[in-house]
C-alpha distance (Angstrom), angle and dihedral (degrees) to the residues before:
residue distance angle dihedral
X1 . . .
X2 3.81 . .
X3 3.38 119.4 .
X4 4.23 117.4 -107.0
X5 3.89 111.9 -122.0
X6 3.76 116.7 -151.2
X7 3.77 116.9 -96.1
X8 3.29 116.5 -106.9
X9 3.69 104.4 -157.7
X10 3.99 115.3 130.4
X11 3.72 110.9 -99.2
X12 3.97 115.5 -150.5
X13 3.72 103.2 -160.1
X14 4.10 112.0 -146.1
X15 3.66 115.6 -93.5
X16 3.66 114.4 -102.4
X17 3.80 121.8 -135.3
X18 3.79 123.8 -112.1
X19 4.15 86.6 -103.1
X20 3.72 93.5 46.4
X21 3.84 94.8 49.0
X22 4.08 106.3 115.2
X23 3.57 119.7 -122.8
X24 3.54 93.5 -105.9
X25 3.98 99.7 65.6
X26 4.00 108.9 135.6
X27 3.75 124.9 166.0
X28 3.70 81.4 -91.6
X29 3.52 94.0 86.1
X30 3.62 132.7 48.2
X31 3.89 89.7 -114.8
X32 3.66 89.8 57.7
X33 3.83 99.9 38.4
X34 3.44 90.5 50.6
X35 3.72 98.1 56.7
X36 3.87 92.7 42.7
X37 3.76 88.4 62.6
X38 3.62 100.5 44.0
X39 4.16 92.9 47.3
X40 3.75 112.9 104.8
X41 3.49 110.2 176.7
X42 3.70 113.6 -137.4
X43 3.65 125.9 -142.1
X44 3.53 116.1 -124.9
X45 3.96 117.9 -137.5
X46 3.38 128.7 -94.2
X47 3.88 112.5 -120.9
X48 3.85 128.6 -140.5
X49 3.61 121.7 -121.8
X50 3.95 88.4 -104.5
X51 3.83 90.4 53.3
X52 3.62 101.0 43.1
X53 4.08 86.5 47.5
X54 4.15 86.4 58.7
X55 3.21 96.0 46.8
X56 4.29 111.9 108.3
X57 3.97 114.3 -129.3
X58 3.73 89.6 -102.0
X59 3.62 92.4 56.2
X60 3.49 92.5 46.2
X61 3.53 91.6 65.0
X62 3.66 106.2 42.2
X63 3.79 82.2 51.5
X64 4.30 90.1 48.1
X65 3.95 86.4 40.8
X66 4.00 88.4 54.1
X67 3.99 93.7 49.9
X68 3.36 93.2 48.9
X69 3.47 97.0 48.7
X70 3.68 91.2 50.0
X71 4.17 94.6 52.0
X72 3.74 84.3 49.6
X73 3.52 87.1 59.1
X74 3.83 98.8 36.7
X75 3.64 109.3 179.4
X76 3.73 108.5 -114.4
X77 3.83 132.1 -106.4
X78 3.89 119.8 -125.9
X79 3.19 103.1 -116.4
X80 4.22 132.8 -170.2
X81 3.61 89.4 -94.5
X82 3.72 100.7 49.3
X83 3.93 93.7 47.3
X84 4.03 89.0 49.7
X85 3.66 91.4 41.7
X86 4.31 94.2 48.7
X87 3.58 90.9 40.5
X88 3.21 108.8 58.6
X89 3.70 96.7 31.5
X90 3.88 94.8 60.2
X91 3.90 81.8 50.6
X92 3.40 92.4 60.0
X93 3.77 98.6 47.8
X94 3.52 83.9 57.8
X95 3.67 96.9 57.8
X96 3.69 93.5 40.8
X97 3.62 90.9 57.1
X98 3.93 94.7 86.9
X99 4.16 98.4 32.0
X100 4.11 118.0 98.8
X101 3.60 91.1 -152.0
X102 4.18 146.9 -20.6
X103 3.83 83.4 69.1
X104 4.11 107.7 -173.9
X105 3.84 109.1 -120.5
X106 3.88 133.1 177.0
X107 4.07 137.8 -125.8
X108 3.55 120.3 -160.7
X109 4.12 99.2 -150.2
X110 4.26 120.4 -171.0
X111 3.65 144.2 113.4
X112 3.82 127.2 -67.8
X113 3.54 119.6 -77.7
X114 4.25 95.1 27.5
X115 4.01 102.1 101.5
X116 3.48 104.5 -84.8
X117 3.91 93.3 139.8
X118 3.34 87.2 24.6
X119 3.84 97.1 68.7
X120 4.17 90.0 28.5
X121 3.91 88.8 62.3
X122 3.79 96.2 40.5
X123 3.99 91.5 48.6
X124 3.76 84.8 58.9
X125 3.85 100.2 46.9
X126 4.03 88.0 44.8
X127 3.79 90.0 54.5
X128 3.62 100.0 43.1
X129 3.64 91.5 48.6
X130 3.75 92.5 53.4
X131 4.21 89.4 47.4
X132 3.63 82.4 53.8
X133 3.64 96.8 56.2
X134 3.97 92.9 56.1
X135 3.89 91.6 37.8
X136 3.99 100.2 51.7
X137 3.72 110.0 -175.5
X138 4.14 102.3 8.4
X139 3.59 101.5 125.9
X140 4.33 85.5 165.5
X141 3.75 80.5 62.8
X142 4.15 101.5 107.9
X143 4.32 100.6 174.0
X144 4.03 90.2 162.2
X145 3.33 131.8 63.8
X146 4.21 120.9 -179.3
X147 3.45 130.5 -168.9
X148 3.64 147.4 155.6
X149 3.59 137.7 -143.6
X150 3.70 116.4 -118.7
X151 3.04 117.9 -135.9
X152 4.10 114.4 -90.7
X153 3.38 81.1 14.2
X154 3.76 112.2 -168.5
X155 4.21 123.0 -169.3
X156 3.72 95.2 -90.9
X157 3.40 98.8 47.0
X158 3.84 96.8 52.9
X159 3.72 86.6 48.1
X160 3.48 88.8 55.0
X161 3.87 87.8 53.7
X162 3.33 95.8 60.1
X163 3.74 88.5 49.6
X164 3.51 101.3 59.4
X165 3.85 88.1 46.5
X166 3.96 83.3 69.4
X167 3.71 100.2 32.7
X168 3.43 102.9 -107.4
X169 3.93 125.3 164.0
X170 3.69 127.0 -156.4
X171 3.90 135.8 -173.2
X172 3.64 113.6 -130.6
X173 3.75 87.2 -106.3
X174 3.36 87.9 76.4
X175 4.14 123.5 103.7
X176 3.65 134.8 -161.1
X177 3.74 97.4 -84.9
X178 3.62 97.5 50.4
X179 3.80 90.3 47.0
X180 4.16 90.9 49.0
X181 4.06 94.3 42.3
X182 4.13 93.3 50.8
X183 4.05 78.1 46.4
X184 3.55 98.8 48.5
X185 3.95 86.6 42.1
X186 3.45 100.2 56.2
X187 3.79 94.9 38.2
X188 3.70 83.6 65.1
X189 3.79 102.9 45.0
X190 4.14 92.0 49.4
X191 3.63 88.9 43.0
X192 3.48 111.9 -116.8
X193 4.03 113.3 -168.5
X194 4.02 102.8 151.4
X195 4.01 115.6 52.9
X196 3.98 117.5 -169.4
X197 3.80 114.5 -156.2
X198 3.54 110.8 -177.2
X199 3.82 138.0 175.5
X200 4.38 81.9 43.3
X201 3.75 91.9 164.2
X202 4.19 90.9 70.4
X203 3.48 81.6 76.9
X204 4.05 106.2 99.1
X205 3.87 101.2 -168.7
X206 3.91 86.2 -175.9
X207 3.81 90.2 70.5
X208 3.75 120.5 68.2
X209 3.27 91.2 -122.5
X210 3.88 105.0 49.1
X211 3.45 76.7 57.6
X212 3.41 101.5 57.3
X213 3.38 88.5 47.6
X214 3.84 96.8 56.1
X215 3.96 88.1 51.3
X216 3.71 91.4 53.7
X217 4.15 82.8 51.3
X218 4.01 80.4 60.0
X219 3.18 97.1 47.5
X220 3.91 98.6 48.7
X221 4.42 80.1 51.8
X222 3.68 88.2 54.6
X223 3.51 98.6 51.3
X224 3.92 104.6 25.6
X225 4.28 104.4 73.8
X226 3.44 91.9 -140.3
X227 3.88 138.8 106.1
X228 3.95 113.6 -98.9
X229 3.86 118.7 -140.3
X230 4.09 123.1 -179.4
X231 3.55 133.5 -170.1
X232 3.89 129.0 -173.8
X233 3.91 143.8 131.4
X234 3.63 120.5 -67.7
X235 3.98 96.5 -32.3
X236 3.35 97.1 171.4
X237 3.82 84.3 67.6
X238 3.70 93.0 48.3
X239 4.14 97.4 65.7
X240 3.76 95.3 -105.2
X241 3.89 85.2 137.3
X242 3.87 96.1 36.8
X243 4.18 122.2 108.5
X244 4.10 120.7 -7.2
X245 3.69 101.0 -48.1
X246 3.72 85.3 47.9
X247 4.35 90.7 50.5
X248 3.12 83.8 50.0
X249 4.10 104.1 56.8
X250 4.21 89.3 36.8
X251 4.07 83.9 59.4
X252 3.81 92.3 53.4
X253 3.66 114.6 29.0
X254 3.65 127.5 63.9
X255 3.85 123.4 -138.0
X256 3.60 124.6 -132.6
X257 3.88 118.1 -179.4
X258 3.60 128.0 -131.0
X259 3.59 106.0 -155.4
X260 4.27 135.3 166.2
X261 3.62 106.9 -100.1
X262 4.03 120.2 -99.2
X263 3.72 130.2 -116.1
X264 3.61 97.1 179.2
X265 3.92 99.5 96.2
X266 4.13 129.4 47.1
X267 3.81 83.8 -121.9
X268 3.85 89.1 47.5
X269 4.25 88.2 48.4
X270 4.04 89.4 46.2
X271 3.48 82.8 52.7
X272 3.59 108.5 53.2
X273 4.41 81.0 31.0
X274 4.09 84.0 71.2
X275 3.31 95.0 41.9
X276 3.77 94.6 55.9
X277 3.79 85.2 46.5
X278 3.74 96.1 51.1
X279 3.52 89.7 53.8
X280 3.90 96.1 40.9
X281 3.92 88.9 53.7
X282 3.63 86.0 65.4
X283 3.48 101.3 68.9
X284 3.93 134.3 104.6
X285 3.45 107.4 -156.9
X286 3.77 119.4 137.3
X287 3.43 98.1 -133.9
X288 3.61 111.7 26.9
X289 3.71 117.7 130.7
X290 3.82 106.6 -136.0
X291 3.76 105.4 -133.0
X292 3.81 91.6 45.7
X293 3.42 102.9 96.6
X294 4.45 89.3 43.6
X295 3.90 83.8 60.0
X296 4.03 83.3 58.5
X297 3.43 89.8 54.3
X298 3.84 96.4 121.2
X299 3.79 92.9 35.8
X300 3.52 89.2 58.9
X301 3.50 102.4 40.7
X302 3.85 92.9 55.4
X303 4.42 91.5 40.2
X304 3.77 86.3 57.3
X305 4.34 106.2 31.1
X306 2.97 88.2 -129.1
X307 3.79 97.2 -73.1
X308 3.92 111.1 145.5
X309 3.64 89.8 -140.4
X310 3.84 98.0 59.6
X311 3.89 85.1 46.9
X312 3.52 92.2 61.5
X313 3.85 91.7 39.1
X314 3.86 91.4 55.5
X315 4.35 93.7 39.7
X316 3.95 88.6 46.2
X317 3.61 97.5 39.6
X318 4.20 92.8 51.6
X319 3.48 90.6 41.3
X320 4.08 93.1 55.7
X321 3.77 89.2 47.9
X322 3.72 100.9 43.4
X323 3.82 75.3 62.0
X324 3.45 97.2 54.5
X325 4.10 96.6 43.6
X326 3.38 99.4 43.3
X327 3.30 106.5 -120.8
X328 3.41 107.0 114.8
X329 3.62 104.9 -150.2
X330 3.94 138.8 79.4
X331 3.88 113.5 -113.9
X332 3.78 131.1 178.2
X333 4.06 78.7 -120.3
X334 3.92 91.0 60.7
X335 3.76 92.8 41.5
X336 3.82 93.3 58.2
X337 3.57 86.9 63.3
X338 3.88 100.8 59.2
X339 3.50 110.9 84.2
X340 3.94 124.6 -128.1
X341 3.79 133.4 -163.0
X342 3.93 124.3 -79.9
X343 3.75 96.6 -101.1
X344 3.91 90.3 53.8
X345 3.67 91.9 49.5
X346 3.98 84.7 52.9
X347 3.08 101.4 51.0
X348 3.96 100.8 46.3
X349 3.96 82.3 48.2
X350 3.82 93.9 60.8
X351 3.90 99.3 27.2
X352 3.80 102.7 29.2
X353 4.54 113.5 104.6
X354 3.81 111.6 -123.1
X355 3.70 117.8 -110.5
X356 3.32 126.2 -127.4
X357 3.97 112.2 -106.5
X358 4.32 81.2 -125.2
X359 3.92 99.4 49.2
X360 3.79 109.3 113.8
X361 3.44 115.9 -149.4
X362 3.65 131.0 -108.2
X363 3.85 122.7 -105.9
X364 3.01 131.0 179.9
């Protein structure tokens, strides 16, 4: 009796509802994704003196509990980097449409901390959001895929990745073609044009096996119709671009840098000035003074490096405790007290002017 192969038709898995969505729903599964680009965090109102006076201590709370949840999840500024990053990306989707293979793809390449994930995630949500706009009403429609790559990845195990991302379930009996051709199958029958890779730099192309693992990336490009974008630190520095596989990647993928923000120039300090602003207009705190947290411009820029991501760290995390004090308000006082990464701390050690022992500080 001959022996039964597994089918490989796709398998689209019913869309779960925000209450049945398990704990364990990041944007590496469709569950996940799909909620990340549909959340739009709300502000809550700002009360007046009168209202906040009326309000009973259990109200109080819920409505301190809802402002702190909403500065935890700031919503995030458009920066340089994001706007280079979705811009030419969506071009390139559109010029892939029409090619059978060699499609042009992007990597956004920096240090930790400068948006690289950032950008990756927000190209995805701005894309899918646009799909949705011609395709009203096609909740089978799947147009981004994102993964990352474990670390040591090997070929099955980034197959695999892309797998879960849809759902998929296979018996152990199942090997690394059968897993990639129900991928590549369903990829196709949802749709999928944009594919986020993040977390590139996992990939050790010294290693036999990072290699295989970055032709099994090329293959999924080849047989996927969809646009390929990467992110990951410094991979320039990690031989992405070194030896034939490399030659090839460097003549098909565009680099976009991910870099700290300057200070060096007026335009750079206007800059970084409006960025601080953009995110400072966002708050609800009852008696902030808008402005404040501009005049901390240079403060801020050397507590943070620079980095967008200890920015928002520092903003968020003074705007959660000015909550929980009382006060209100963001001061450079309260903003010592939030804690930032180790490169941050480095870099406003070495770059950072002394104070004077006298200086008071500014408040708001």
């Amino acid at each position: 009796m001959a022996t039964t192969r597994p089918s490989r038709t796709t398998f689209v898995p019913q869309q779960p509802t925000e209450q049945e969505l398990p704990p364990d729903s990041p944007l590496t599964t469709k569950e996940g994704w799909r909620r990340f680009v549909e959340h739009k965090p709300s502000p809550p109102p700002l009360l007046t003196a009168a209202r906040q006076a009326a309000l009973s201590e259990k109200e109080k709370l819920h409505h301190d509990d809802a402002r702190r949840n909403y500065h935890a999840d700031l919503p995030l500024v458009n920066t340089p980097t994001i706007q280079k990053v979705i811009a030419t990306s969506r071009l390139l989707v559109q010029l892939n449409r029409q090619q059978i293979s060699a499609r042009r793809g992007v990597i956004i390449s920096g240090a930790s901390g400068t948006g690289k994930t950032t950008a990756l995630s927000q190209l995805g949500r701005a894309h899918e959001i646009a799909v949705r706009k011609r395709h009203p009403g096609d909740r089978a429609r799947l147009p981004v895929v994102y993964v990352t790559v474990p670390p040591a990845a090997t070929p099955k195990m980034l197959a695999m990745e892309f797998a879960r991302f849809f759902g998929l379930d296979f018996p152990t009996r199942f090997n690394i073609t059968d897993v990639v051709n129900a991928v590549c199958a369903t990829g196709a029958h949802v749709h999928v044009d944009l594919v986020l890779v993040d977390e590139l730099h996992n990939l050790n192309l010294a290693t036999r096996t990072g290699a295989e693992a970055s032709d099994q990336l090329k293959y999924f490009a080849e047989r996927l119709p969809a646009t390929f974008a990467y992110a990951g630190i410094d991979v320039e520095a990690q031989g992405l671009f070194a030896g034939t596989r490399g030659r090839q990647i460097a003549g098909r993928f565009t680099v976009i840098p991910a870099a700290p923000f300057s200070y060096a120039s007026g335009t750079d300090q206007k800059a970084w000035q409006s960025l601080v602003g953009t995110l400072e207009s966002m708050l609800r705190l009852h008696h902030h003074q808008p402005g404040t947290l501009t005049g901390l411009s240079e403060y801020l820029y050397h507590r943070s490096g620079g980095m967008i991501g200890s920015l928002s760290q520092l903003v968020r995390g003074a705007a959660v405790l000015a909550i929980e004090d009382c006060s209100e308000r963001i001061t450079e006082d309260l903003l010592e007290t939030v804690p930032v990464d180790y490169a941050a701390e480095r870099y406003q050690a070495l770059t950072a002017p002394e104070k004077p022992r006298s200086r008071r500080r500014r408040t708001a």
